[in-house]
C-alpha positions in Angstrom: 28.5 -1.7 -25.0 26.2 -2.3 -22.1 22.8 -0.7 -22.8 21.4 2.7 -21.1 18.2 2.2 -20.0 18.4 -1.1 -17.7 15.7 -2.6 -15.6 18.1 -0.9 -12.4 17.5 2.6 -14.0 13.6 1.8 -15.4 12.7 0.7 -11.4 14.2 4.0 -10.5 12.3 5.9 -13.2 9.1 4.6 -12.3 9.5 5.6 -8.9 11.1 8.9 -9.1 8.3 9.8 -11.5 5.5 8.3 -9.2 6.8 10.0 -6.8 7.1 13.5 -7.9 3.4 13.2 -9.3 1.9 12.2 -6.3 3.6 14.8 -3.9 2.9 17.9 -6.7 -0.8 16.6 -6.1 -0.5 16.6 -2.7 0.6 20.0 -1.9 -1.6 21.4 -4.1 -4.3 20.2 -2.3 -2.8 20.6 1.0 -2.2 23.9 0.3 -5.3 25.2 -2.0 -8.0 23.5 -0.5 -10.0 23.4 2.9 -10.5 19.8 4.4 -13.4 18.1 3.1 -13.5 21.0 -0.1 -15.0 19.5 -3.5 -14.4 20.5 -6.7 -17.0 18.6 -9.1 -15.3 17.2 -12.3 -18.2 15.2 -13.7 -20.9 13.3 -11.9 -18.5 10.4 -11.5 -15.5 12.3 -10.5 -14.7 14.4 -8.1 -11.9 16.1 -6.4 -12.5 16.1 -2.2 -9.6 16.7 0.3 -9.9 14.6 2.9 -6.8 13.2 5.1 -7.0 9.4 6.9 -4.5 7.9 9.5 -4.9 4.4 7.8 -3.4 2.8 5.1 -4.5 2.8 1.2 -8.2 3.9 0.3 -8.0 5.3 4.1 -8.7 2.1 6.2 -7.0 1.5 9.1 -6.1 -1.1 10.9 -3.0 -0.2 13.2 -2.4 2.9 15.4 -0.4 5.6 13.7 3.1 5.1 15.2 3.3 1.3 14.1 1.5 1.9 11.3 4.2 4.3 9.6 6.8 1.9 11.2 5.8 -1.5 9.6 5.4 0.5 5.9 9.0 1.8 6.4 10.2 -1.9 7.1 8.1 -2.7 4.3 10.0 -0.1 2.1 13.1 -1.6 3.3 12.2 -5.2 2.1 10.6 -4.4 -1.4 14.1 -1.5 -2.4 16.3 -4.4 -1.0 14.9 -7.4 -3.2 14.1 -4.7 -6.2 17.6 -4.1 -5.7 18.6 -7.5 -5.4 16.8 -8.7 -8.9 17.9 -5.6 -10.8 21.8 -5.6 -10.3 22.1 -9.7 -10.9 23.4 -10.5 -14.1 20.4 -13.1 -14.8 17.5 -10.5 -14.7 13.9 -11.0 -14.3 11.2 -10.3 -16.5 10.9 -6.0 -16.6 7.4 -6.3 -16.0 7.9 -8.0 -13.0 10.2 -5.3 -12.1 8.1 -2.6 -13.4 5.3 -3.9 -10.8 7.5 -3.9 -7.6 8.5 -0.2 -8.4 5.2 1.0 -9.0 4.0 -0.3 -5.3 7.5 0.5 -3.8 6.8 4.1 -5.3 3.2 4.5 -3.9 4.6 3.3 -0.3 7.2 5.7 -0.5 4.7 8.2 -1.2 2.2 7.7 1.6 5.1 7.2 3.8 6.6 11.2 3.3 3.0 12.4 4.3 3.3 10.2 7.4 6.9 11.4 8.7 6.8 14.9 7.4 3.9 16.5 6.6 3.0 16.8 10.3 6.0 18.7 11.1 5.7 21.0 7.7 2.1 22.1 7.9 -0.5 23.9 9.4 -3.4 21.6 10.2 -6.0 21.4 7.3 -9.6 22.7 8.5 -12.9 23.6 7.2 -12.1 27.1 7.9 -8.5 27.5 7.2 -6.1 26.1 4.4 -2.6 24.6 5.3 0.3 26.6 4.9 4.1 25.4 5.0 5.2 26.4 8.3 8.9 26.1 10.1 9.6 22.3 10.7 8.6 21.6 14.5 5.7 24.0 14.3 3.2 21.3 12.4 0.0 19.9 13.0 1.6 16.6 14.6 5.3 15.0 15.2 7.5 13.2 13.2 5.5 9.9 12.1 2.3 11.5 12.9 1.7 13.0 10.0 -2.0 11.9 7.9 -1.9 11.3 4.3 -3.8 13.6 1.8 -6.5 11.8 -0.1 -8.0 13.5 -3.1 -9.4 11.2 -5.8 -13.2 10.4 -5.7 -15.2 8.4 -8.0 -18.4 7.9 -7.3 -19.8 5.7 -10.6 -22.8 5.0 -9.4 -24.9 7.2 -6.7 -28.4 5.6 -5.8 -30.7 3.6 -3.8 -31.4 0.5 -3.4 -34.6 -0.8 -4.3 -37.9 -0.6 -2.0 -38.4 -4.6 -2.2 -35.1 -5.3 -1.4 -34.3 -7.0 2.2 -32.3 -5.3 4.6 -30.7 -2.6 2.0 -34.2 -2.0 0.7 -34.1 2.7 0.0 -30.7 3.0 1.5 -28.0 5.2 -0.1 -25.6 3.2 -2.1 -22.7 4.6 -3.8 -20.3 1.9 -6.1 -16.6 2.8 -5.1 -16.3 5.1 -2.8 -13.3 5.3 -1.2 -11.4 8.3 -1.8 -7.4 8.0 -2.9 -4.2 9.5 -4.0 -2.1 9.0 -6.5 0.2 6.7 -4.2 -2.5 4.6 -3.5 -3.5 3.9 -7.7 0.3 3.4 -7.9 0.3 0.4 -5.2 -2.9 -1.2 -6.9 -2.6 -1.4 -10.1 1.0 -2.6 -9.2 -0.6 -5.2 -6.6 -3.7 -6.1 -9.7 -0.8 -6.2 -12.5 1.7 -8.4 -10.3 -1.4 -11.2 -9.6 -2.6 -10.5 -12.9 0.7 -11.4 -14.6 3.0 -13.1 -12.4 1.2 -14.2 -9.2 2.2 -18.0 -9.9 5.4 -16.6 -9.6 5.2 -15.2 -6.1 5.4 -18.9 -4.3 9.1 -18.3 -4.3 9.7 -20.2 -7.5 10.8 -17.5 -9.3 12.9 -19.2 -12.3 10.1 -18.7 -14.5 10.4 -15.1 -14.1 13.3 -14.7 -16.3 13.9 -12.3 -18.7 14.0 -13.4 -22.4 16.3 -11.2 -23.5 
């Protein structure tokens, strides 16, 4: 009797759940909260909407329309080899597979608010909250669309020193990019995978094997 819970349907856990978390998050704050909007959690932690065009932690690096182009070819490449590894009969250590479907669920993620969210809501403002609208009547077009970015955590918030060259009294803040849940899903995925099996990732991967 072949066991339920294979590494085919853990990959599509992982994802579906990843998935659903970060797009609940998203339209909350999409629709609740007016761009830029804090809400103070502790000193370390806030939550403040903001939207970015870039890729994770809101860099960017290519305009919009290629941008959203190469992460749905990425996509395509990462589901296609997760694929590939979870349906052979010789299967790879779950962990392994656990990794890849934690950062194919985060680029999934970032990728909906790219291709629909332009077309679904009202632009965010300082003034105005978004509000689902008929699709076509959005802020942008299809593949246009920014990605909501919520998470902030500034740990520490201070100057630097007087005496210190060049930086000496300037504002420093340690970590302060602001992400989504997407974007904590492809990192710890991309930390665990080089943590754990990135002398696996030369292409020599029959060390990768399952035990079991």
């Amino acid at each position: 009797m072949k066991k339920f819970f294979t590494q085919g349907r853990l990959a599509t856990l992982i994802v579906l759940s990843v998935l659903i978390i970060d797009q609940v998050i998203k339209i909350c704050v999409k629709t609740q909260m007016h761009l830029h909007e804090s809400i103070h959690i502790t000193d370390w932690f806030y939550i403040l909407f903001t939207e970015n065009n870039g890729m994770a932690f809101g860099m960017e690096v290519l305009p919009k329309f290629f941008l959203t182009i190469f992460r749905i070819a990425a996509v395509i490449v990462i589901a296609g080899y997760l694929y590939k590894i979870t349906s052979r009969k010789e299967k790879m250590k779950t962990g392994y597979v656990a990794c890849l479907s934690f950062i194919l669920a985060g680029a999934i993620g970032n990728i909906i608010d790219c291709v629909f969210y332009g077309e679904i809501f009202s632009a965010s403002t300082r003034a105005e909250v978004a509000t689902w609208v008929p699709v076509g009547q959005g802020y942008a077009d299809w593949l246009h669309g920014k990605v909501v970015d919520m998470f902030y955590f500034p740990i520490i918030d201070t100057h630097w020193p007087d005496w210190l060259p060049i930086w000496g009294g300037e504002h420093f803040i340690f970590f302060s990019p602001i992400f989504n849940f997407a974007d904590a899903a492809i990192s710890c995925g991309m930390i665990a995978l080089l943590i754990f099996y990135g002398h696996y990732l030369g292409g020599d991967n029959k060390n990768v094997k399952s035990n079991s």
